[in-house]
Every structure is written in structure tokens, then in C-alpha cells.
C-alpha positions as a Markdown table, in Angstrom:
| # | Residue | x | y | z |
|---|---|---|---|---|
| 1 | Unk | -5.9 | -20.6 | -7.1 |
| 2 | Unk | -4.3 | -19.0 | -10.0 |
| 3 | Unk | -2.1 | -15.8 | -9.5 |
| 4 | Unk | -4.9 | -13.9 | -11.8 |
| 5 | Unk | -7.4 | -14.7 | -9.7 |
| 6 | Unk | -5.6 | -13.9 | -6.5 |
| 7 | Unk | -4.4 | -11.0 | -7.9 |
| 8 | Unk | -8.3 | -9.8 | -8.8 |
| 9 | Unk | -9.8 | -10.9 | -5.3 |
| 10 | Unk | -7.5 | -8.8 | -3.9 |
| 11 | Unk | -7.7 | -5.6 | -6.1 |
| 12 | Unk | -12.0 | -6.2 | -5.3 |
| 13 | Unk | -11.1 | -6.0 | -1.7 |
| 14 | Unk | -9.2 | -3.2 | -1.9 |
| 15 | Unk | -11.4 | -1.5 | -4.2 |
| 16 | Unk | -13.5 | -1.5 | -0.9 |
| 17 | Unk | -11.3 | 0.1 | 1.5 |
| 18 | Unk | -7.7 | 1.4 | 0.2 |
| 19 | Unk | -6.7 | 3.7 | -1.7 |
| 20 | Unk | -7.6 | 7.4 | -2.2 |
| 21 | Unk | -9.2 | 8.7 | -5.4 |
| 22 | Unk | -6.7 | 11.2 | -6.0 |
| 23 | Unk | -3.8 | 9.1 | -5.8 |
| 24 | Unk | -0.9 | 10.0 | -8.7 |
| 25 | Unk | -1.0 | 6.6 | -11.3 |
| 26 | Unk | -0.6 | 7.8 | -14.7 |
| 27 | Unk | -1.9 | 5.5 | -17.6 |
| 28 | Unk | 0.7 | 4.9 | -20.9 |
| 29 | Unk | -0.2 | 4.1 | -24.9 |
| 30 | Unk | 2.1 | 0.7 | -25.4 |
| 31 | Unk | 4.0 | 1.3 | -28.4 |
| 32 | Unk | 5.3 | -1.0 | -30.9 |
| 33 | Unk | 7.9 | -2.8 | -29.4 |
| 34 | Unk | 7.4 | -2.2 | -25.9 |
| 35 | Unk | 7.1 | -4.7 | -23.2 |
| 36 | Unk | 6.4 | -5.0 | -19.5 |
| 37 | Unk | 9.6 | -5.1 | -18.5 |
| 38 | Unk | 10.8 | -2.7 | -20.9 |
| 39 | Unk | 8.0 | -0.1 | -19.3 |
| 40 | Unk | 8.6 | -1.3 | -15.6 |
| 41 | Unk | 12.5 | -0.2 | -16.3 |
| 42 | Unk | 11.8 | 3.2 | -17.7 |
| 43 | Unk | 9.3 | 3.8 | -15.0 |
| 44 | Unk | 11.4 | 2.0 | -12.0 |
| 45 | Unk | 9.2 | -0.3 | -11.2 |
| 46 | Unk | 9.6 | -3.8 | -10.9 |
| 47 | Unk | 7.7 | -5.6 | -13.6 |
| 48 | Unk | 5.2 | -7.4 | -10.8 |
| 49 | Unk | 4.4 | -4.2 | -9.6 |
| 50 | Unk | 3.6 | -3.4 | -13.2 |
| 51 | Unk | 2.0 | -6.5 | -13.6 |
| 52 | Unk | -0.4 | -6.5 | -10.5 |
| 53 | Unk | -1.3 | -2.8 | -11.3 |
| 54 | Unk | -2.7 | -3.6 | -15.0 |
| 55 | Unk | -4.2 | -7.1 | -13.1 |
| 56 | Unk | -1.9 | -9.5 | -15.8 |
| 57 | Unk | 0.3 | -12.2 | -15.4 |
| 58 | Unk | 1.6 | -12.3 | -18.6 |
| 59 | Unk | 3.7 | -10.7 | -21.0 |
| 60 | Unk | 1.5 | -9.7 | -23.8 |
| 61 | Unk | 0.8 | -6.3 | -24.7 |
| 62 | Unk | -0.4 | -5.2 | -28.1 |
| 63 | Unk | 0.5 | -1.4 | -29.2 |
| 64 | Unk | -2.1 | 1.1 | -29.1 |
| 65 | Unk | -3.4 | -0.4 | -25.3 |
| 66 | Unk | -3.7 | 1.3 | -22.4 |
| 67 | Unk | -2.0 | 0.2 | -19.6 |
| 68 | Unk | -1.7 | 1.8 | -15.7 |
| 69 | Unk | 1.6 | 3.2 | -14.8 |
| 70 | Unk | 2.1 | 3.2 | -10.9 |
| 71 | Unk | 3.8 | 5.6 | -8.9 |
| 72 | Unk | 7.8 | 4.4 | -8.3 |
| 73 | Unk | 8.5 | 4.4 | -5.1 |
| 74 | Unk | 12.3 | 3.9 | -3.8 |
| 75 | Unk | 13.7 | 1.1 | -2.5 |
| 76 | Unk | 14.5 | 2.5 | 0.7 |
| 77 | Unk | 11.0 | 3.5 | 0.8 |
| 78 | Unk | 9.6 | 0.0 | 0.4 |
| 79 | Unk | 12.3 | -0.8 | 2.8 |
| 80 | Unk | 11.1 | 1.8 | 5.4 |
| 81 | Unk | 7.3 | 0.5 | 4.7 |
| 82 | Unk | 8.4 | -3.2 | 5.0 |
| 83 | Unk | 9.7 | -2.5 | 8.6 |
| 84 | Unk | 6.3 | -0.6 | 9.7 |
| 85 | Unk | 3.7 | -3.4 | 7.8 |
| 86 | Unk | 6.7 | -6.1 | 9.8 |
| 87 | Unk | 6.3 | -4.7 | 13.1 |
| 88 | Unk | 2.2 | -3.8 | 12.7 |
| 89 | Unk | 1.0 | -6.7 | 11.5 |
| 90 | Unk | 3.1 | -9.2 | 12.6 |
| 91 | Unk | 1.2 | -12.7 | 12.2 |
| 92 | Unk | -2.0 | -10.2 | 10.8 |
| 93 | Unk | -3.6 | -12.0 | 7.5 |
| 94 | Unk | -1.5 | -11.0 | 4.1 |
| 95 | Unk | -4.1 | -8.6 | 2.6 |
| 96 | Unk | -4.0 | -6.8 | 6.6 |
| 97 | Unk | -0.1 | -6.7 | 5.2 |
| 98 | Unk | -1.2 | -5.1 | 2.4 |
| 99 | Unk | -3.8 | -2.8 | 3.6 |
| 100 | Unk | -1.4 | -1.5 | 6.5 |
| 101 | Unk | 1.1 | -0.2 | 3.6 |
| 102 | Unk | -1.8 | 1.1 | 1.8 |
| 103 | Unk | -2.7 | 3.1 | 4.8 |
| 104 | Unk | 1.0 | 5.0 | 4.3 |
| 105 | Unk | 0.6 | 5.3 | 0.9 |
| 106 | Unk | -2.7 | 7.3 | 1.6 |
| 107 | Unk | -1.2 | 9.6 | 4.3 |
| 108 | Unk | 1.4 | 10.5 | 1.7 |
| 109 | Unk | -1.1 | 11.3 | -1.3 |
| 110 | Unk | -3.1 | 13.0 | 1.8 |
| 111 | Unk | -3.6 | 17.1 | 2.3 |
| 112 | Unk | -3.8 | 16.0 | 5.5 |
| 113 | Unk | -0.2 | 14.1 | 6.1 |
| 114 | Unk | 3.5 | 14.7 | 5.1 |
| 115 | Unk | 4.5 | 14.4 | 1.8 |
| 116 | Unk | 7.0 | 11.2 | 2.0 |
| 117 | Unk | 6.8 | 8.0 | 3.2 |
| 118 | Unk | 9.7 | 8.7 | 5.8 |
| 119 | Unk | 7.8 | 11.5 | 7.0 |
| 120 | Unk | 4.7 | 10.0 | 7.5 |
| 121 | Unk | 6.0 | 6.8 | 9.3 |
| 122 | Unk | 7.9 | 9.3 | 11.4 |
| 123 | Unk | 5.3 | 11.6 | 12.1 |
| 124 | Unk | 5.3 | 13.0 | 15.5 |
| 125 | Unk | 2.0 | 15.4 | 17.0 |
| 126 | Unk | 2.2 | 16.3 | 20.7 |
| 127 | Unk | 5.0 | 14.4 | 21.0 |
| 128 | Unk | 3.3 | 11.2 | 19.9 |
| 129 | Unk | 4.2 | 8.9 | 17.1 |
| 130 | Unk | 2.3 | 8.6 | 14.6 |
| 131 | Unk | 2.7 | 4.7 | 14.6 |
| 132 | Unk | 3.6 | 2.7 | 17.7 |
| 133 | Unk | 6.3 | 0.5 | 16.7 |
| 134 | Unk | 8.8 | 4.0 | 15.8 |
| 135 | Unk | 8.0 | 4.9 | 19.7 |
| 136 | Unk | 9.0 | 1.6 | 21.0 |
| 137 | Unk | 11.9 | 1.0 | 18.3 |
| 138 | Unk | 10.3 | -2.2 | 16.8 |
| 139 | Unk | 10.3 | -0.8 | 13.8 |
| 140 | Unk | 13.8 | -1.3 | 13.5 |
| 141 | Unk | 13.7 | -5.1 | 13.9 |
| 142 | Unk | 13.6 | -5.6 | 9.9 |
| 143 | Unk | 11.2 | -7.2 | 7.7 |
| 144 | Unk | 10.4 | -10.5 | 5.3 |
| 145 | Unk | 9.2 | -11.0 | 2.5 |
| 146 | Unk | 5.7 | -11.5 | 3.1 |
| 147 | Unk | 6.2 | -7.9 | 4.1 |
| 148 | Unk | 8.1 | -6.5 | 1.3 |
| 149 | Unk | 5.5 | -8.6 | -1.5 |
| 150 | Unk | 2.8 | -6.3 | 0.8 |
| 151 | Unk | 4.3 | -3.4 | -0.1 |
| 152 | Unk | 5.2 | -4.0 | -3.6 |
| 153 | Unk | 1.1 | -4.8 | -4.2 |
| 154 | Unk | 0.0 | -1.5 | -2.4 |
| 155 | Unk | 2.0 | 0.4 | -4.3 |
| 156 | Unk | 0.6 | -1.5 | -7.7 |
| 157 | Unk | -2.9 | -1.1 | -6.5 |
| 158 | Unk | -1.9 | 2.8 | -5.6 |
| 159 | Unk | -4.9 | 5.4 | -7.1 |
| 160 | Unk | -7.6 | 3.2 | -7.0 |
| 161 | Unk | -10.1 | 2.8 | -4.2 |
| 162 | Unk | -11.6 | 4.7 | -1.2 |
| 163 | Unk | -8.9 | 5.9 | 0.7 |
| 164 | Unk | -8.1 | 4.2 | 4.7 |
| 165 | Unk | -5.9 | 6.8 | 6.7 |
| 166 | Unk | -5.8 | 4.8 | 9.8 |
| 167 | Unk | -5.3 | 1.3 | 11.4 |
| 168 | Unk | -6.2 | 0.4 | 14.6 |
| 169 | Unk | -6.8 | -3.0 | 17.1 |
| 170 | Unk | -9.5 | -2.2 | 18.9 |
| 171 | Unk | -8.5 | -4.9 | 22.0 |
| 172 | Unk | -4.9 | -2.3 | 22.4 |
| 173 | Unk | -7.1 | 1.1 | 22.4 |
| 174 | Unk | -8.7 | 2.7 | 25.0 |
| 175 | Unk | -12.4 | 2.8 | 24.8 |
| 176 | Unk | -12.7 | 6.9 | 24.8 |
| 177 | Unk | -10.0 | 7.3 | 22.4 |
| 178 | Unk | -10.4 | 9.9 | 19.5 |
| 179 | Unk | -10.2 | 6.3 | 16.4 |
| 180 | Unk | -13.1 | 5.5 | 17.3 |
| 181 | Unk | -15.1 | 8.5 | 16.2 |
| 182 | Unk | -13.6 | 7.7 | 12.3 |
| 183 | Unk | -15.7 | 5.4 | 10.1 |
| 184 | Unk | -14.7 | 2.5 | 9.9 |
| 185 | Unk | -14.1 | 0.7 | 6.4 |
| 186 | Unk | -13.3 | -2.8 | 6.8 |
| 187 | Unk | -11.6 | -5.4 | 9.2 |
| 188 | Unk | -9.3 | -7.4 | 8.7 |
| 189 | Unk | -8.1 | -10.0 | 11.2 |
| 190 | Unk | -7.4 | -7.9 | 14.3 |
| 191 | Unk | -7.3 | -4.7 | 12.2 |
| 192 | Unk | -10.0 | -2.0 | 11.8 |
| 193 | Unk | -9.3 | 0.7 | 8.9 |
| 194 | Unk | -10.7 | 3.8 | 8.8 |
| 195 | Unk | -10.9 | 7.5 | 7.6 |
């Protein structure tokens, strides 16, 4: 399967369950001249963030098109997300990868959540974490790049969508536990994600 294609199965599935409506992407008039790469630099992206968030694989842009600009996020932010999606979905299908970034992304364009990614993955209530793995330190075991190519593509796909806030395996939670009374969007392998 072409990356194209991939790349549009993917933004369909999360088009079901992902991202919140009010999510910051901006959208940018190409200019003569400009480039992919040439945008992805002055925004600090990387040019397959770019590339995934306008669903393209190649290099072609014409002036006077309209193309989706994608929050930046920083590198140690990816990094930060990279552990969490590492140590949640460890041997979880790639678009769970995905989906379990996506859900931090949404917490941080949320009313609801803190305004950072290192505030939401840190969140602490009651004096419980907000995501297991911080609580047990397995968050601090690193990441691959199966993990860090998840990121990257939630934060291309970032804006568009319906807007998960939670993850959950429903075999590791307790049957009278508050998840269950959010609705649930989609599952993916041993993931359910909700609002």
C-alpha cells in the first residue's frame, strides 16, 4: 500500500475518534517560491509532519494553494509523548500509537486539562496520576521509533476530528470505575477511547 493511501486510511479513522474541533492548525496561501520544506522550517515542523497534515507525499505546491499549517510542538515534547504512547501501548496496533498521543494532544487544546504536554502527562488529582506509567516510573524507560512516527502523525492530524480525552483497557479497570460512564468512540486493539 502506497504511503498516500496509508496516510488517508488513517486520517478516515481518525476523523472518527481524535481530535477536537477547536484544536489551533492555522491554514497558509503558498507563495511563489515556497516549498514544503521551506514552510515546515519557518513553522518548525518537520516536513512529514507537514506532509501528512495536507495528506501529500510529494513536493509540489503551486502558489496561490491552500495548505494546513500544524501546531509545532517541541522536541522535548514529542520526546515526553514518545515515552507515554512507549509505555501505554506497548505491542498496542500503530494507529492505538497514534490515537494514545492524540489523546494528549486533546487534554492540551482542552478547557478541561493543563495547558502543556508536560503538564498533562504529569497531571496529578487526589493524588493520582493522570496516566499509570508516570505512577509506576515506566514512563521513564524511553521510546522507538514506532513511537516517535506516532507522535509526529498526531500532531499532523492535530485540529481535525471529534476529540478522545481518555484511553482505557477495560480487562486492567475495575468494573465500577468512573471510565466507564464516558462514551466510548472507538477501539482499538485492547484500547477503548472515549470523552
Amino acid at each position: 500500500m502506497n504511503k498516500l493511501n496509508r496516510f488517508s486510511i488513517i486520517a478516515i479513522l481518525f476523523g472518527l475518534i481524535a481530535f477536537p474541533a477547536g484544536a489551533a492548525a492555522q491554514t497558509y496561501s503558498v507563495q511563489q517560491g515556497d516549498s514544503f520544506y521551506t514552510i515546515a522550517k519557518n513553522n518548525n515542523l518537520t516536513l512529514g509532519n507537514l506532509q501528512i497534515a495536507n495528506e501529500r507525499s510529494g513536493s509540489q505546491l503551486k502558489a496561490g494553494e491552500t495548505i494546513t499549517i500544524p501546531d509545532a510542538v517541541s522536541t522535548e515534547g514529542k520526546e515526553l509523548m514518545a515515552k507515554l504512547v512507549h509505555a501505554e501501548a506497548k505491542g498496542e496496533p500503530y494507529e492505538g500509537k497514534v490515537a494514545v498521543a492524540t489523546v494528549v494532544l486533546n487534554r492540551v487544546d482542552s478547557s478541561e486539562f493543563p495547558d502543556t504536554i508536560k503538564d498533562v502527562i504529569y497531571e496529578k488529582t487526589d493524588g493520582v496520576y493522570a496516566f499509570s506509567p508516570v505512577k509506576n516510573g515506566a514512563i521513564n524507560s524511553g521510546y522507538d521509533a514506532s513511537d516517535m512516527k506516532a507522535v509526529n502523525e498526531a500532531i499532523a492530524f492535530r485540529g481535525q476530528g471529534m476529540g478522545s480525552l481518555y484511553f482505557y483497557n477495560p480487562d486492567k479497570v475495575e468494573s465500577d470505575n468512573w471510565i466507564f460512564s464516558r462514551e466510548t468512540i472507538t477501539k482499538i486493539g485492547d484500547h477503548r477511547f472515549a470523552k
